[in-house]
C-alpha positions in Angstrom: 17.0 -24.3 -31.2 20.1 -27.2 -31.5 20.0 -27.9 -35.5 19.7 -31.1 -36.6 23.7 -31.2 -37.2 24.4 -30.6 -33.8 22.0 -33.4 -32.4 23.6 -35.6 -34.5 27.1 -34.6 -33.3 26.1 -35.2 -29.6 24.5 -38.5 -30.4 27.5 -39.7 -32.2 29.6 -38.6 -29.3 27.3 -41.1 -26.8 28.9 -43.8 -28.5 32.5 -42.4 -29.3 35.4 -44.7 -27.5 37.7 -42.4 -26.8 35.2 -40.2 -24.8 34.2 -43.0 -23.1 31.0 -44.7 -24.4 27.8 -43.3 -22.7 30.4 -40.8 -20.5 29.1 -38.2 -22.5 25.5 -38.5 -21.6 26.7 -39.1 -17.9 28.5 -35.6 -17.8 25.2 -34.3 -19.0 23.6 -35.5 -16.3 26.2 -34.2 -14.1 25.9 -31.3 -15.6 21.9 -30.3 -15.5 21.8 -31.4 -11.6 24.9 -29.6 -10.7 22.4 -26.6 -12.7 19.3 -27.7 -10.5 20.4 -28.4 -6.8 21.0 -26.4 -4.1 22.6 -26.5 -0.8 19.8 -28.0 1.3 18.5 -29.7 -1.3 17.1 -33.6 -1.3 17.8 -35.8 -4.1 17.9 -39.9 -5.1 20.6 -41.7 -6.8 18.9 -45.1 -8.0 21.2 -48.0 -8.8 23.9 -45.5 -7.1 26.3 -48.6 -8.0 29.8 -46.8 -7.2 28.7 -43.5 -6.9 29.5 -42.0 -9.8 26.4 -39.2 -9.2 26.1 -40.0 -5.9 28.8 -38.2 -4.5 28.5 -35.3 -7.0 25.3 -34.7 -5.9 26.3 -34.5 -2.5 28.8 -31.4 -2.8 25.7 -29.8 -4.6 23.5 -30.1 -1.9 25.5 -30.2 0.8 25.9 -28.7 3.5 22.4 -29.3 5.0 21.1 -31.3 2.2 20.3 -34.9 1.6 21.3 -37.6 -1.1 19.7 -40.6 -0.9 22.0 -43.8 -2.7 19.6 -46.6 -3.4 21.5 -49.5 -4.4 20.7 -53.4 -4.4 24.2 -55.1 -4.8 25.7 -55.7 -0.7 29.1 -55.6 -1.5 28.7 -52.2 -3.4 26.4 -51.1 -0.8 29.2 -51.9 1.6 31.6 -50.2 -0.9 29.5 -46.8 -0.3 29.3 -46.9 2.9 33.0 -47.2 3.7 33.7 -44.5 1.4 30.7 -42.3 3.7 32.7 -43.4 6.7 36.4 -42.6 5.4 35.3 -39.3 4.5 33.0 -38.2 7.1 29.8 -37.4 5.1 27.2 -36.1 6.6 24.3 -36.3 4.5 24.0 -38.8 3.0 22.0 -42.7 3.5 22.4 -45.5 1.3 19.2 -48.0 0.9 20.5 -51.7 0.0 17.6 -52.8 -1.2 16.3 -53.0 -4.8 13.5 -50.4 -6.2 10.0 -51.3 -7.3 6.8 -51.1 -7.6 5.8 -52.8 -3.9 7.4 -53.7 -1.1 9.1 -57.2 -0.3 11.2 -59.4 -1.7 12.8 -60.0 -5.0 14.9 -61.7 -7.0 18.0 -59.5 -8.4 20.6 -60.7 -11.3 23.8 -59.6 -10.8 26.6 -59.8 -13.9 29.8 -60.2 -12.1 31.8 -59.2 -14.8 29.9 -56.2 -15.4 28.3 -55.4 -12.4 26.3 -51.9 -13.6 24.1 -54.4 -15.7 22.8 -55.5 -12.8 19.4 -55.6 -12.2 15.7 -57.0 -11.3 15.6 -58.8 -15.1 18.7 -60.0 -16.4 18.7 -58.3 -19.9 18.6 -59.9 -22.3 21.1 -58.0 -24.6 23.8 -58.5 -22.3 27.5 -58.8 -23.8 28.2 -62.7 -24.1 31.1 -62.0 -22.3 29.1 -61.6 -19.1 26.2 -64.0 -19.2 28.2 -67.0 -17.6 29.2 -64.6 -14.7 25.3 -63.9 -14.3 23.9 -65.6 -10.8 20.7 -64.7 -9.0 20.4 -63.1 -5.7 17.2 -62.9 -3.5 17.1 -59.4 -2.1 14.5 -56.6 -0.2 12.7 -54.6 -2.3 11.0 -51.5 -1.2 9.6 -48.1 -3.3 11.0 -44.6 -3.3 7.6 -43.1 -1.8 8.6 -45.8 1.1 11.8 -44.2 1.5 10.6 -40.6 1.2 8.0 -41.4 3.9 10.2 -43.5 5.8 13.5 -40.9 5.8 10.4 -38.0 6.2 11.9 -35.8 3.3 9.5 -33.3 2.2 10.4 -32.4 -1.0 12.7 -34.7 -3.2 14.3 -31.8 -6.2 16.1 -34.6 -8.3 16.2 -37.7 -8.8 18.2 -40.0 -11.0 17.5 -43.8 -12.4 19.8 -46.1 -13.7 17.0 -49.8 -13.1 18.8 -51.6 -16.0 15.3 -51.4 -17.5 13.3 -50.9 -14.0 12.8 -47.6 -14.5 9.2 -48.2 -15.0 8.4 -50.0 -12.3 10.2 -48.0 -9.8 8.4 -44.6 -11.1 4.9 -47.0 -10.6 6.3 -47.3 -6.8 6.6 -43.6 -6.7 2.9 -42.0 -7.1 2.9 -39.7 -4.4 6.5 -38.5 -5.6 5.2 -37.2 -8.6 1.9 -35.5 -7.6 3.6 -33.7 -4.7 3.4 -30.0 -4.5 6.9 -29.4 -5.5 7.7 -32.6 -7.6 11.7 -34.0 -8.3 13.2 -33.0 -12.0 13.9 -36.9 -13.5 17.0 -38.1 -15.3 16.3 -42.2 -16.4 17.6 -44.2 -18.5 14.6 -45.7 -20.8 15.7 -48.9 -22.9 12.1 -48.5 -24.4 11.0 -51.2 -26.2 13.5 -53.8 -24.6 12.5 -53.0 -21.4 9.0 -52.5 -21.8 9.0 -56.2 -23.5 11.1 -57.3 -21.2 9.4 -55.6 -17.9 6.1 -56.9 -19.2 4.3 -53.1 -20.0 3.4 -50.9 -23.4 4.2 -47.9 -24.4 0.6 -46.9 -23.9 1.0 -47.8 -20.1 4.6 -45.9 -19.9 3.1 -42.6 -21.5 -0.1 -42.8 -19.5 2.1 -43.0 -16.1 3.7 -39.6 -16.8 0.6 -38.1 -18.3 -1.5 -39.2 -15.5 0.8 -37.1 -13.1 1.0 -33.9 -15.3 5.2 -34.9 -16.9 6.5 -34.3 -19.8 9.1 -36.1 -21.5 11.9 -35.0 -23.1 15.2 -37.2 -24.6 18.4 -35.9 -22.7 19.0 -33.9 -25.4 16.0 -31.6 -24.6 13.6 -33.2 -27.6 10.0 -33.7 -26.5 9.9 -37.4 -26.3 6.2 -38.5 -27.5 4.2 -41.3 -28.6 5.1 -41.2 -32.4 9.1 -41.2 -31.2 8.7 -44.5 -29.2 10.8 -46.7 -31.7 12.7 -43.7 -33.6 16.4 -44.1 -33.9 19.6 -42.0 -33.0 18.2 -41.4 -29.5 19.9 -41.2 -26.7 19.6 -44.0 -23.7 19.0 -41.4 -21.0 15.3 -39.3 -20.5 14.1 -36.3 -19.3 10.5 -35.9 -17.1 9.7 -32.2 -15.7 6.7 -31.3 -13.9 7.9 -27.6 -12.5 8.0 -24.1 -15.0 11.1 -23.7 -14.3 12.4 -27.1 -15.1 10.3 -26.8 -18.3 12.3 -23.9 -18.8 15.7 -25.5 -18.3 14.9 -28.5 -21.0 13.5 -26.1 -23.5 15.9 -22.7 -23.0 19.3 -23.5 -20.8 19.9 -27.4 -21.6 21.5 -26.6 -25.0 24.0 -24.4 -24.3 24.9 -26.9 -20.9 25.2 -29.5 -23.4 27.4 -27.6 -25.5 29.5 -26.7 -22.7 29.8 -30.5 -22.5 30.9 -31.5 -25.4 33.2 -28.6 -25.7 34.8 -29.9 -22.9 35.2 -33.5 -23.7 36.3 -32.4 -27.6 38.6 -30.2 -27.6 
């Protein structure tokens, strides 16, 4: 069990400078699907932005797997795509379109001068720096069970969200996703409160959407993330949602001691 010490060690380390802030929680990331996929494997990247897990992914499930980059920017859609073709990937499709709850169209803000805030909403904690560079684009909008019908992938093993607080929405888009027989292991980022507020839902509605399809929610720590937690402090900004035992039994038994490893890493 990680102490109370520890967790606070970790958190403090999301938001350390010379790590990089928030680099920590992305290694984590890294690090549990590196743990997960497989050669052969399918998995999404949404908001795949540069690529940061999106090529990553790809050497774990390649050769023979798929990675799907969903990302609603063109020009960094472009930029993925170029690096595909430079490369010679095989296995992998990018999706320039935005990720919702329905198919069509939708307006998209996009910071300039910080593009990975980017998103269907502009937030509205943005650094003042950025909101003059903020203009607002009119883009397609589709859902991931779309794409997962539309590419025919049978089973999807990860998935990873990065909505800028459209998490929600995109996992309302994704019903058959998470009641298939073998459902994905989720890593999202949840703003809670300022995206539910600003996304329009509760937190009644964003527990009920996981509970309906048999989740459970866990901080990327590995802490069971439940109702009474919603507006507790000193959590991280990325979440957790398993379905299968034996991604139940990576949150609750190996995810410490891959976190560790981690922070190890990045600390010493």
């Amino acid at each position: 069990m990680v102490s109370a010490q520890q967790y606070l060690e970790w958190y403090d380390a999301c938001h350390n400078s010379s790590l990089g802030i928030g680099e920590f929680l992305e290694h984590i990331i890294e690090k549990i699907y590196s743990h997960v996929l497989l050669p052969g494997d399918s998995a999404i990247d949404c908001g795949a932005n540069r690529g940061r897990h999106t090529f990553p992914i790809h050497k774990s499930v390649a050769p023979g797997g798929l990675v799907i980059g969903i990302e609603a920017l063109p020009a960094l859609a472009t930029k993925l795509l170029n690096r595909i073709r430079d490369e010679q990937l095989a296995g992998i499709e990018i999706i320039n379109q935005a990720i919702g709850s329905a198919k069509g169209r939708s307006s998209f803000a996009y910071v300039k001068g910080d593009d990975a805030y980017s998103g269907v909403l502009q937030r509205r904690d943005l650094p003042e720096r950025t909101v003059p560079t903020v203009s607002t684009l009119d883009v397609p909008m589709t859902t991931l069970d779309c794409v997962i019908e539309e590419l025919h992938v049978s089973s999807v093993r990860f998935v990873k969200m990065d909505l800028e607080g459209g998490e929600y929405d995109a996992l309302r888009g994704a019903s058959a996703m998470l009641r298939a027989a073998r459902p994905p292991l989720i890593v999202f980022e949840n703003g809670r409160s300022a995206s539910a507020d600003l996304y329009g839902y509760s937190s009644n509605a964003w527990f009920k959407l996981f509970s309906d399809s048999d989740y459970h929610t866990f901080d990327l720590f590995g802490r069971p993330f439940s109702k009474k937690d919603w507006l507790s402090k000193n959590l991280p900004w990325y979440f957790i949602a398993a379905k299968r035992t034996q991604d139940m039994e990576l949150v609750n038994w190996e995810l410490p001691n891959l976190i560790e490893s981690v922070y190890s890493s990045l600390t010493h």
